[in-house]
PDB file of N, H, CA, C and O in Angstrom:
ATOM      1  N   UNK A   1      35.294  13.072  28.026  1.00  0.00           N
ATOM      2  CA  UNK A   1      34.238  12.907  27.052  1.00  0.00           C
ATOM      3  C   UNK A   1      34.259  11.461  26.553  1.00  0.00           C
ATOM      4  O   UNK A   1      35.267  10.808  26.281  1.00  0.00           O
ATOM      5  N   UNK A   2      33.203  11.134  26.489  1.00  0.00           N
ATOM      6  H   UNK A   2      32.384  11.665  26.709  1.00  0.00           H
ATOM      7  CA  UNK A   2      32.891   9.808  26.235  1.00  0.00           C
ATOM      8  C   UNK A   2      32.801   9.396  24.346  1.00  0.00           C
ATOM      9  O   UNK A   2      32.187   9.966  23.445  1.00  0.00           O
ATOM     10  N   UNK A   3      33.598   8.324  24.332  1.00  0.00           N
ATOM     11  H   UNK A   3      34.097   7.861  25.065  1.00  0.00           H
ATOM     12  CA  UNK A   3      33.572   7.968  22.659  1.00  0.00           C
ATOM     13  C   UNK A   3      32.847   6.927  22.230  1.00  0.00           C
ATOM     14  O   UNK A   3      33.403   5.952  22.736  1.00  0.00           O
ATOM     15  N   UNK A   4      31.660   6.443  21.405  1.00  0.00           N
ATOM     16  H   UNK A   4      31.208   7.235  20.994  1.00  0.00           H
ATOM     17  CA  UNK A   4      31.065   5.444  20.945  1.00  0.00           C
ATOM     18  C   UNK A   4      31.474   5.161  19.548  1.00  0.00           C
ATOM     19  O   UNK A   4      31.846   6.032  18.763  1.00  0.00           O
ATOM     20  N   UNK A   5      31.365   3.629  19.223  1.00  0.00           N
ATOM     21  H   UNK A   5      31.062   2.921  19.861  1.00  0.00           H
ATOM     22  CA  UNK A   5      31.616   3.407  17.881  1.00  0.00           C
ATOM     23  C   UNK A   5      30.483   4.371  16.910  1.00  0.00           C
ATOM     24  O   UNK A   5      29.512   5.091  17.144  1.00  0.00           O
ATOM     25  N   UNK A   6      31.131   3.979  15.879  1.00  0.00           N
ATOM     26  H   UNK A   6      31.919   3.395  15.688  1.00  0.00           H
ATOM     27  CA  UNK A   6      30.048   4.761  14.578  1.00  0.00           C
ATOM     28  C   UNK A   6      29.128   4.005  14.458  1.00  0.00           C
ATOM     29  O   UNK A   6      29.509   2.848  14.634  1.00  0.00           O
ATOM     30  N   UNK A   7      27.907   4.096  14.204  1.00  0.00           N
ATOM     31  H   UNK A   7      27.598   5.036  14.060  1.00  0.00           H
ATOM     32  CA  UNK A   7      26.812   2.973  13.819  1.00  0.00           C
ATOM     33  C   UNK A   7      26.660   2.665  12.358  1.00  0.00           C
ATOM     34  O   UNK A   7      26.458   3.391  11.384  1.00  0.00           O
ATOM     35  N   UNK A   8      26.855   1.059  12.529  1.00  0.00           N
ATOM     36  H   UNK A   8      27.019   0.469  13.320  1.00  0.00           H
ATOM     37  CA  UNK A   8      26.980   0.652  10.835  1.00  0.00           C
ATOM     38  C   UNK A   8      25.791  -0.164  10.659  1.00  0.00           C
ATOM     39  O   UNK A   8      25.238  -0.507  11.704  1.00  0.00           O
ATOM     40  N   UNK A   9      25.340  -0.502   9.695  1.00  0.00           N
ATOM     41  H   UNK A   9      25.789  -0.224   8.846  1.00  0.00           H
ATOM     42  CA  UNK A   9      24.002  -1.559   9.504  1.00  0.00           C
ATOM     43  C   UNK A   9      24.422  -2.149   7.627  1.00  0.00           C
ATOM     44  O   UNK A   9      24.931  -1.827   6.554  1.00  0.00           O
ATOM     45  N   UNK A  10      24.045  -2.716   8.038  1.00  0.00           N
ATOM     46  H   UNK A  10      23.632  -2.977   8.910  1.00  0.00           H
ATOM     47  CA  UNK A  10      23.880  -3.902   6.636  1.00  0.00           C
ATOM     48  C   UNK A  10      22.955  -3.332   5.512  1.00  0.00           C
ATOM     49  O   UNK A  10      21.849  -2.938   5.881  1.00  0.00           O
ATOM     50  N   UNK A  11      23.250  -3.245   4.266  1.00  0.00           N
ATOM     51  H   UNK A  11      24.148  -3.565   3.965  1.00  0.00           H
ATOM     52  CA  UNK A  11      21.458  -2.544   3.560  1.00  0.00           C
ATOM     53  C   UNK A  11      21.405  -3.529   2.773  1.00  0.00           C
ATOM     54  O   UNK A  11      22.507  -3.937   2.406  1.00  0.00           O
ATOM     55  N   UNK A  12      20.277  -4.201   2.277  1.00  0.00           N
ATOM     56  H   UNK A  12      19.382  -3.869   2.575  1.00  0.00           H
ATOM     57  CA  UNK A  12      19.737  -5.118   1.710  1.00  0.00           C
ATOM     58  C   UNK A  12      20.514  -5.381   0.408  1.00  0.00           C
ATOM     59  O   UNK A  12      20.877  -4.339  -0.138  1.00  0.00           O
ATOM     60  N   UNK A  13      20.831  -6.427  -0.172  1.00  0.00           N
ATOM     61  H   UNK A  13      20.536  -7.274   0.272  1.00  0.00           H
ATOM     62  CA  UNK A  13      21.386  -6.458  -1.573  1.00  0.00           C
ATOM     63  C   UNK A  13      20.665  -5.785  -2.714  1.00  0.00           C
ATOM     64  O   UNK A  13      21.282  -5.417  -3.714  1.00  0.00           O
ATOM     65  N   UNK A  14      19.602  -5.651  -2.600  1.00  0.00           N
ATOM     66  H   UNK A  14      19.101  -5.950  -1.788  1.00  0.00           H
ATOM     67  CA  UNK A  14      18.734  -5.126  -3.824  1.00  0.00           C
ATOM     68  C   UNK A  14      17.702  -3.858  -3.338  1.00  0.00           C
ATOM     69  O   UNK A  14      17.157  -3.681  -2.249  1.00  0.00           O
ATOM     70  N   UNK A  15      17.669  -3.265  -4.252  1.00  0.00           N
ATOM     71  H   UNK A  15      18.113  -3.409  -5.137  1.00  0.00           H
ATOM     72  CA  UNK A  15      16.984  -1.938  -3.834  1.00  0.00           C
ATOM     73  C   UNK A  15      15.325  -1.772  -3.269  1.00  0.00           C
ATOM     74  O   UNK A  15      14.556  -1.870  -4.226  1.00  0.00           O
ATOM     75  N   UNK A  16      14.868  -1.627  -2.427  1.00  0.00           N
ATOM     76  H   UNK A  16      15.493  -1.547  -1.650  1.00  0.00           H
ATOM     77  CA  UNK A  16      13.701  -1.270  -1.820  1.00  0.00           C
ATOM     78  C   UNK A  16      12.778  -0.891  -3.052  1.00  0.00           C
ATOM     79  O   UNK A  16      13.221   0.004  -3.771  1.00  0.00           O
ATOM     80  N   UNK A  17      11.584  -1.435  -3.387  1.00  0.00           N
ATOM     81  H   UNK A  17      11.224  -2.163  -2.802  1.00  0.00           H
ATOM     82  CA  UNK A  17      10.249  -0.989  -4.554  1.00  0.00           C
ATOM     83  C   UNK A  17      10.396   0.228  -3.935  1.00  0.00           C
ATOM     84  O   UNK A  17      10.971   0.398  -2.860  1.00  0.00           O
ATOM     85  N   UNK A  18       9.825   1.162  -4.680  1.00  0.00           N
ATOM     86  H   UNK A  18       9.358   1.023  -5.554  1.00  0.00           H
ATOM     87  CA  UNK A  18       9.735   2.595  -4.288  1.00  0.00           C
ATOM     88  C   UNK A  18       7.905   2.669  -3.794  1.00  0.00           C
ATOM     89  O   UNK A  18       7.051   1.805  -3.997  1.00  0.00           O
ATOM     90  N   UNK A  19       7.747   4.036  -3.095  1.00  0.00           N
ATOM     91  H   UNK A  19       8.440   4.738  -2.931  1.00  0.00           H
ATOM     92  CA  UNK A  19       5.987   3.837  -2.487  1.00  0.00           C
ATOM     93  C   UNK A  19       4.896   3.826  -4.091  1.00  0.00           C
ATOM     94  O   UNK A  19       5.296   3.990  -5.244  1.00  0.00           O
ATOM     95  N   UNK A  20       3.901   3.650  -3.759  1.00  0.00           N
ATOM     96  H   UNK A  20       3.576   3.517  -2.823  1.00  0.00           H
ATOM     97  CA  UNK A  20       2.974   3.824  -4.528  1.00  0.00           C
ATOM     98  C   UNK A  20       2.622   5.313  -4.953  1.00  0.00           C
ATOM     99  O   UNK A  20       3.034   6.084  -4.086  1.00  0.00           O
ATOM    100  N   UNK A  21       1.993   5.972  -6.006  1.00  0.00           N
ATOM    101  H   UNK A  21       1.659   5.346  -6.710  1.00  0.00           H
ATOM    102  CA  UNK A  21       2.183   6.997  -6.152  1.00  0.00           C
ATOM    103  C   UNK A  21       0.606   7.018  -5.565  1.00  0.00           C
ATOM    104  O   UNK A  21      -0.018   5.959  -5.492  1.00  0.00           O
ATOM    105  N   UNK A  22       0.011   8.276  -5.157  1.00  0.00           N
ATOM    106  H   UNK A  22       0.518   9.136  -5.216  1.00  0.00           H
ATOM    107  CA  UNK A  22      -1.754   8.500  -5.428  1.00  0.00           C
ATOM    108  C   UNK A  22      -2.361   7.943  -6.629  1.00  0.00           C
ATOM    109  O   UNK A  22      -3.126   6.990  -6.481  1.00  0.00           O
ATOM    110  N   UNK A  23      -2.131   8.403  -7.813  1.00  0.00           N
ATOM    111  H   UNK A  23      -1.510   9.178  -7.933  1.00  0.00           H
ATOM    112  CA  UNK A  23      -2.924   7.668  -8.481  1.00  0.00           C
ATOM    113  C   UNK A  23      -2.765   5.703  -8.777  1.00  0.00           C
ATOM    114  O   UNK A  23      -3.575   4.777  -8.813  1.00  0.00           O
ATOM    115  N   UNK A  24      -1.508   5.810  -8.909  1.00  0.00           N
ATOM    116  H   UNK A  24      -0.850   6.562  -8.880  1.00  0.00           H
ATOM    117  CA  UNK A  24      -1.683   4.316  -8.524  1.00  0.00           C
ATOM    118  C   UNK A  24      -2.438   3.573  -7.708  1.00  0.00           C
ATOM    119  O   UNK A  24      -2.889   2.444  -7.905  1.00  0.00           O
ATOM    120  N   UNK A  25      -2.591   4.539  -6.425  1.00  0.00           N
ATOM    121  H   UNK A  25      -2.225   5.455  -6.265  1.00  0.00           H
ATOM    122  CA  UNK A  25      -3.190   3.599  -4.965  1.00  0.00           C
ATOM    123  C   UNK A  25      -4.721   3.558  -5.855  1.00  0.00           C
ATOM    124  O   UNK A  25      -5.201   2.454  -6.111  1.00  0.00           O
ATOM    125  N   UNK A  26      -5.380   4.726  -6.263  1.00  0.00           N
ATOM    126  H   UNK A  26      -4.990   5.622  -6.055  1.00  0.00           H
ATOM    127  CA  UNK A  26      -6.148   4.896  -6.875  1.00  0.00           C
ATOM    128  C   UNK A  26      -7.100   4.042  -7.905  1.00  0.00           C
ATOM    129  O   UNK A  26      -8.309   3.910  -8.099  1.00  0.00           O
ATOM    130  N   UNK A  27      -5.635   3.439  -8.563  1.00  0.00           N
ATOM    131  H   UNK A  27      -4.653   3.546  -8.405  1.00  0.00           H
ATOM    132  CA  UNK A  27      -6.191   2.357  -9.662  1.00  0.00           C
ATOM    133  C   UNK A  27      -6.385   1.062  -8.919  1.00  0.00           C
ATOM    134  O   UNK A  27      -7.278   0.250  -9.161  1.00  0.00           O
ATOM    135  N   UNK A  28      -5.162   0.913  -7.691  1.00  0.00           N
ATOM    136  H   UNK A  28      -4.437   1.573  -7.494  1.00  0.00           H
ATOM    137  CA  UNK A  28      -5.213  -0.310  -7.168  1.00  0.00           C
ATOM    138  C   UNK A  28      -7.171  -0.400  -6.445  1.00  0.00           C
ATOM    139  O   UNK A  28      -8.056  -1.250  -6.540  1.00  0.00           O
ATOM    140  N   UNK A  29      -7.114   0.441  -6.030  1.00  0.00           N
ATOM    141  H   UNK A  29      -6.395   1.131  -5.953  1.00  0.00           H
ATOM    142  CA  UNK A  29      -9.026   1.043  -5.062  1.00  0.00           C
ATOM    143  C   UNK A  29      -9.895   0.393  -5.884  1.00  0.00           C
ATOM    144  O   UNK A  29     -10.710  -0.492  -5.626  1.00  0.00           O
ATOM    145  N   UNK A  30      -9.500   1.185  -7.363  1.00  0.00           N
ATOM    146  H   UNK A  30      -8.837   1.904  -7.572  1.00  0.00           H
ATOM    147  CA  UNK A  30     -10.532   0.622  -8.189  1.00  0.00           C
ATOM    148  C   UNK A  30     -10.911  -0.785  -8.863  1.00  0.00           C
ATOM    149  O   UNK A  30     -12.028  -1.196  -9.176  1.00  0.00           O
ATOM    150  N   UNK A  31      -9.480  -1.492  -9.015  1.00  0.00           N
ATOM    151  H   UNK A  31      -8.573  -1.158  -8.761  1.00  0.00           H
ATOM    152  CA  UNK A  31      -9.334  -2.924  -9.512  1.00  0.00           C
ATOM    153  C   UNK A  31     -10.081  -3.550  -8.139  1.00  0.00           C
ATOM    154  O   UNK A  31     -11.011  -4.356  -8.174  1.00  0.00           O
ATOM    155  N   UNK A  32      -9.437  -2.975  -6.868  1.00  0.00           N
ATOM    156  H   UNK A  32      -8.681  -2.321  -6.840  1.00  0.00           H
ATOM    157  CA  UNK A  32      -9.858  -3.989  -5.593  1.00  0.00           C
ATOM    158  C   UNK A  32     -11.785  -3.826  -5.567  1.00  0.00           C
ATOM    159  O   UNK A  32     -12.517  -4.687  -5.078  1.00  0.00           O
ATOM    160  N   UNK A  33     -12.284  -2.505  -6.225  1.00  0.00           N
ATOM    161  H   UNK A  33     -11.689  -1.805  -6.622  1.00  0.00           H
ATOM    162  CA  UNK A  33     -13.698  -2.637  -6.490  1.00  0.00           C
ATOM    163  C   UNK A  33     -14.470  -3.159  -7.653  1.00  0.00           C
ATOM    164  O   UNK A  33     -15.681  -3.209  -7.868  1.00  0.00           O
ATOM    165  N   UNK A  34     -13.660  -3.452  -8.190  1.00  0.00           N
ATOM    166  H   UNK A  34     -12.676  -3.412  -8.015  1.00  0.00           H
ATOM    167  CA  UNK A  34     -14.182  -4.385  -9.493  1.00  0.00           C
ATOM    168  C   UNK A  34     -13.953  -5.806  -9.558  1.00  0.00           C
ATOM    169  O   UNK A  34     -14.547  -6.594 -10.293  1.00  0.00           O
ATOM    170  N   UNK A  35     -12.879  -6.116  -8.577  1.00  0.00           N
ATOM    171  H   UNK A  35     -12.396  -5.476  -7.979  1.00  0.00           H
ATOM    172  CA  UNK A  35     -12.828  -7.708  -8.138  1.00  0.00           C
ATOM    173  C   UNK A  35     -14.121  -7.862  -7.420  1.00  0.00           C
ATOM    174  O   UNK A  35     -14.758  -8.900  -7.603  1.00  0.00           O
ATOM    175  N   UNK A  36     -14.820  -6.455  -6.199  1.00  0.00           N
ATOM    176  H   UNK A  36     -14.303  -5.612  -6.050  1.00  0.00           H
ATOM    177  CA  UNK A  36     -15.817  -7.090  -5.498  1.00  0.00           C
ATOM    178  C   UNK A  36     -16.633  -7.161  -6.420  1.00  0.00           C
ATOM    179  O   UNK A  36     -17.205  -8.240  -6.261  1.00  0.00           O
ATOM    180  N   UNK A  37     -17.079  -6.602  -7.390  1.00  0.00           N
ATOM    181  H   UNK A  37     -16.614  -5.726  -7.519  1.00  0.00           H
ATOM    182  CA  UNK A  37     -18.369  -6.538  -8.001  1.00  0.00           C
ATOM    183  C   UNK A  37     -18.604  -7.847  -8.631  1.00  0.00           C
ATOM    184  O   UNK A  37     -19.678  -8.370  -8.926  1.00  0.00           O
ATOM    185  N   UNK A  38     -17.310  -8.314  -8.797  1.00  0.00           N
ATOM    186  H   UNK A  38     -16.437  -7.889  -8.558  1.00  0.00           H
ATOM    187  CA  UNK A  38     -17.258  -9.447  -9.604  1.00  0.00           C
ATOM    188  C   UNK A  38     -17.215 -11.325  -8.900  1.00  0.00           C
ATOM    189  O   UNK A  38     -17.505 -12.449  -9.309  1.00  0.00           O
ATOM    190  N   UNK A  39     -16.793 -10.835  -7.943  1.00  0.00           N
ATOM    191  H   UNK A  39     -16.557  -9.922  -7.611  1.00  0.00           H
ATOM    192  CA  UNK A  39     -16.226 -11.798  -7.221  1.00  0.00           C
ATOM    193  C   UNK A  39     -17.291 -12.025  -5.906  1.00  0.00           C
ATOM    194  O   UNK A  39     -16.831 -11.790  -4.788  1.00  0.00           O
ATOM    195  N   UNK A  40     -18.786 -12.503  -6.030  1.00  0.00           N
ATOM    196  H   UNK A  40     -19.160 -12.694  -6.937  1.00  0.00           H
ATOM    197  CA  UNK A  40     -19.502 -13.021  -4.923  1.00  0.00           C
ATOM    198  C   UNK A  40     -19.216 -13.518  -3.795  1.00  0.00           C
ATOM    199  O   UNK A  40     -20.069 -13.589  -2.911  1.00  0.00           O
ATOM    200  N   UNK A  41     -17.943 -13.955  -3.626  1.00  0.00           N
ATOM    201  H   UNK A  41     -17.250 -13.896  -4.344  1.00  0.00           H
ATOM    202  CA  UNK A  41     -17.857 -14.770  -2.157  1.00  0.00           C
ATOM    203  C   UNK A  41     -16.674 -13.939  -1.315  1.00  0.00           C
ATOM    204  O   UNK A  41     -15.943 -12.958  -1.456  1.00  0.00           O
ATOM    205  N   UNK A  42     -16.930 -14.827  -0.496  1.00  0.00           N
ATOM    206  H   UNK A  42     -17.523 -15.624  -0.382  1.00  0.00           H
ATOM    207  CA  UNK A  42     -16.091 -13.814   0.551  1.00  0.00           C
ATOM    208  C   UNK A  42     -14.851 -13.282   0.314  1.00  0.00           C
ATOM    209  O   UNK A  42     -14.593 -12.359   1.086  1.00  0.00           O
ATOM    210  N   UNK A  43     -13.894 -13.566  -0.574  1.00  0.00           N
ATOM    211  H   UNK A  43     -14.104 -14.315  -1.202  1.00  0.00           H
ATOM    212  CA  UNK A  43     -12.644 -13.185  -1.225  1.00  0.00           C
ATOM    213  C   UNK A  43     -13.225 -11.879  -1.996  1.00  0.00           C
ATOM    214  O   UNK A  43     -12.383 -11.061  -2.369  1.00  0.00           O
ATOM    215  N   UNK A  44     -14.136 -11.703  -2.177  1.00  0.00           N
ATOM    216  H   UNK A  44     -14.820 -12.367  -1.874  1.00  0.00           H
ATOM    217  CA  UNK A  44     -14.990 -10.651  -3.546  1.00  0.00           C
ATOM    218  C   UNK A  44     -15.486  -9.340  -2.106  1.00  0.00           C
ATOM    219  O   UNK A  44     -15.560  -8.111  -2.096  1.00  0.00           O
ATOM    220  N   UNK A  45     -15.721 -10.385  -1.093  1.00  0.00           N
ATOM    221  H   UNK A  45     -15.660 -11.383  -1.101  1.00  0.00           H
ATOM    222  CA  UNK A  45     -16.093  -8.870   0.309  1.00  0.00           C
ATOM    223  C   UNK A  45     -15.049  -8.499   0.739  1.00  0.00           C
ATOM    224  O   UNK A  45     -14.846  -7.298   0.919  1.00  0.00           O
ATOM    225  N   UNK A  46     -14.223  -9.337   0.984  1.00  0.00           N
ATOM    226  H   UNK A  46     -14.387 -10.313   0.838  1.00  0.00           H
ATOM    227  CA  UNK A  46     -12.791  -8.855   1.351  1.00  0.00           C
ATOM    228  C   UNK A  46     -12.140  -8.000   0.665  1.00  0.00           C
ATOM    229  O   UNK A  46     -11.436  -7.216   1.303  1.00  0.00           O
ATOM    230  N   UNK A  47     -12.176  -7.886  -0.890  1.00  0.00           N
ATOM    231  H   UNK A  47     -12.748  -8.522  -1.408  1.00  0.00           H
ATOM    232  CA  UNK A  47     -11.148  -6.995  -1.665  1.00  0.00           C
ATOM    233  C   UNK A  47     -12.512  -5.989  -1.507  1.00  0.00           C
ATOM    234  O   UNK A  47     -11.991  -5.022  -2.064  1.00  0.00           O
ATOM    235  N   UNK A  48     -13.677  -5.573  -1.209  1.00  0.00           N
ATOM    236  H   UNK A  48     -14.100  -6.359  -0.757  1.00  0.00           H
ATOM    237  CA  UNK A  48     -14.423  -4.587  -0.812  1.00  0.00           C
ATOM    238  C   UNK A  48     -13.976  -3.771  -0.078  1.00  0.00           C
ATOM    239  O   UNK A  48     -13.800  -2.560  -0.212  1.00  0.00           O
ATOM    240  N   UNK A  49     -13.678  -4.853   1.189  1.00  0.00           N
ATOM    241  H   UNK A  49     -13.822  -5.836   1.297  1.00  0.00           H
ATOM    242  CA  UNK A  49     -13.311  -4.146   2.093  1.00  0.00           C
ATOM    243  C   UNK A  49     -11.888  -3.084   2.362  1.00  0.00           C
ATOM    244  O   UNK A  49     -11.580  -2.046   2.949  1.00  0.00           O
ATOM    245  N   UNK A  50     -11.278  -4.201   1.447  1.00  0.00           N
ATOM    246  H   UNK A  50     -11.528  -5.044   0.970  1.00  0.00           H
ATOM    247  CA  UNK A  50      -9.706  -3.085   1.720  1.00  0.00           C
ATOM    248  C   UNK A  50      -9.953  -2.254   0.530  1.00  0.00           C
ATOM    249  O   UNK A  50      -9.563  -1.137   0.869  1.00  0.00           O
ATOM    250  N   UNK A  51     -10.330  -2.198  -0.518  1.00  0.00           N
ATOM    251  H   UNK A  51     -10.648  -3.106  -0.793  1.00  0.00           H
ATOM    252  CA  UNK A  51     -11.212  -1.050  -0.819  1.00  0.00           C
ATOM    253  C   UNK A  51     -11.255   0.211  -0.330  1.00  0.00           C
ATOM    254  O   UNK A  51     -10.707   1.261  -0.669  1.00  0.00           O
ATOM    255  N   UNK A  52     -12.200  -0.165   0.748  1.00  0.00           N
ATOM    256  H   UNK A  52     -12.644  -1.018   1.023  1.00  0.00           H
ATOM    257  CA  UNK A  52     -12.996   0.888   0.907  1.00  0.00           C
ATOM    258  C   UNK A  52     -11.802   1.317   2.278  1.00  0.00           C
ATOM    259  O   UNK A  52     -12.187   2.375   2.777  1.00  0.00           O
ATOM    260  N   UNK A  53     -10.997   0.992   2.718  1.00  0.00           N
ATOM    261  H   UNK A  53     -10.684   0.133   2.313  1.00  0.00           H
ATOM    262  CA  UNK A  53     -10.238   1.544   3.794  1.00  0.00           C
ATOM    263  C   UNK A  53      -9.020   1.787   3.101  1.00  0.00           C
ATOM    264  O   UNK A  53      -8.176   2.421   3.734  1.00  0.00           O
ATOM    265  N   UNK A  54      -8.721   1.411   1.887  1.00  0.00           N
ATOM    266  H   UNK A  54      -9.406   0.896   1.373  1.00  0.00           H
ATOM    267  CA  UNK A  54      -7.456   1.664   1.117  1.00  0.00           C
ATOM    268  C   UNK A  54      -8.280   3.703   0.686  1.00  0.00           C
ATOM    269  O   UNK A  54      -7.574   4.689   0.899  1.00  0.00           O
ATOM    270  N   UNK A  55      -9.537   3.826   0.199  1.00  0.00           N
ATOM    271  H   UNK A  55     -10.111   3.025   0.026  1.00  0.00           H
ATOM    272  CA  UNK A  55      -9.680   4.935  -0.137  1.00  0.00           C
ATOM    273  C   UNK A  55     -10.007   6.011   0.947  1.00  0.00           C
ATOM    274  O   UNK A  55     -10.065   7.223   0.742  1.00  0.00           O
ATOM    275  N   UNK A  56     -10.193   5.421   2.039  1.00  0.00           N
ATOM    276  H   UNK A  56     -10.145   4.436   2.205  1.00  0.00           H
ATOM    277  CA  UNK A  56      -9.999   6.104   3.239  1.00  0.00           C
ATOM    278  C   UNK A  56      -9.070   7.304   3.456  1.00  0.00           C
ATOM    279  O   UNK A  56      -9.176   8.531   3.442  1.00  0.00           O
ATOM    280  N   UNK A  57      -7.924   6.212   3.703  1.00  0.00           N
ATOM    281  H   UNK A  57      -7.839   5.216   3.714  1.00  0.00           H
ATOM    282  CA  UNK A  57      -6.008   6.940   3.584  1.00  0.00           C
ATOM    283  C   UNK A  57      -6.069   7.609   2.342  1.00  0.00           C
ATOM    284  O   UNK A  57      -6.144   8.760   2.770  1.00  0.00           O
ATOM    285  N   UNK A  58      -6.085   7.689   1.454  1.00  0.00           N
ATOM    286  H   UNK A  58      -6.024   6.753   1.107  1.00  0.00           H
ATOM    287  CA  UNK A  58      -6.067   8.308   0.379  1.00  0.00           C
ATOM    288  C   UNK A  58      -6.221  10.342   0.055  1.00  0.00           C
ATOM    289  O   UNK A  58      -7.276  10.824   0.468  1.00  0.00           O
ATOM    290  N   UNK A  59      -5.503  11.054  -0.431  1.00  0.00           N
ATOM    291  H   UNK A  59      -4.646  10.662  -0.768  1.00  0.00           H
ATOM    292  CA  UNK A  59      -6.001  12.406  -0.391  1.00  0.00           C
ATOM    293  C   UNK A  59      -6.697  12.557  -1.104  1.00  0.00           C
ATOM    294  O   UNK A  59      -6.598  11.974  -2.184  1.00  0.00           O
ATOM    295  N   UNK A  60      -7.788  13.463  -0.819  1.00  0.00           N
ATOM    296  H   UNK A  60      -7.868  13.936   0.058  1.00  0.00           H
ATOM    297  CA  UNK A  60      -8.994  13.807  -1.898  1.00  0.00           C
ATOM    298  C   UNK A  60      -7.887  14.631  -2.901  1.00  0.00           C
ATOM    299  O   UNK A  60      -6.727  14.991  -2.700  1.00  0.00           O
ATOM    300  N   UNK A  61      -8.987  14.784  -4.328  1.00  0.00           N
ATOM    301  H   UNK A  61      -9.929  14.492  -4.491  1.00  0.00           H
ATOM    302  CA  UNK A  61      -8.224  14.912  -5.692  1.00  0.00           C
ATOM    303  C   UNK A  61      -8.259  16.289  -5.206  1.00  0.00           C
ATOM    304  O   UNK A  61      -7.232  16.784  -5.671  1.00  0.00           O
ATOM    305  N   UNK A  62      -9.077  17.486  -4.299  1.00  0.00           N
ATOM    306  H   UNK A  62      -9.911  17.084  -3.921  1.00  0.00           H
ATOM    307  CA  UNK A  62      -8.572  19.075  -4.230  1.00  0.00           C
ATOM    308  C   UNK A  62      -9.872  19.186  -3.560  1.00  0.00           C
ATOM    309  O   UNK A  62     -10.261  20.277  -3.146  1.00  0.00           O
TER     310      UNK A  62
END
């Protein structure tokens, strides 16, 4: 029978942000749609856009 070392890895000095919750992503959707409304130029279509594909991924509320 064959023996391999144990597998070790390094973990970062400081702890990983934790994920976004739903409603957070939620608020983030909405700030990123109120920058477009606000924001005419192409930086203002762009936060549209991830927007609208950030609420994509998102689960409906039920």
């Amino acid at each position: 029978m064959e023996s391999y070392e144990p597998v070790t890895a390094d973990y970062p000095p400081t702890p990983r942000l934790p994920l976004l919750t739903a409603a957070e992503a939620r608020d983030t959707v909405s700030y990123l749609r109120l920058l477009e409304s606000l924001d005419l130029t192409p930086r203002g279509a762009a936060a549209g856009q991830l927007a609208a594909d950030l609420a994509r991924r998102l689960p409906s509320d039920g």
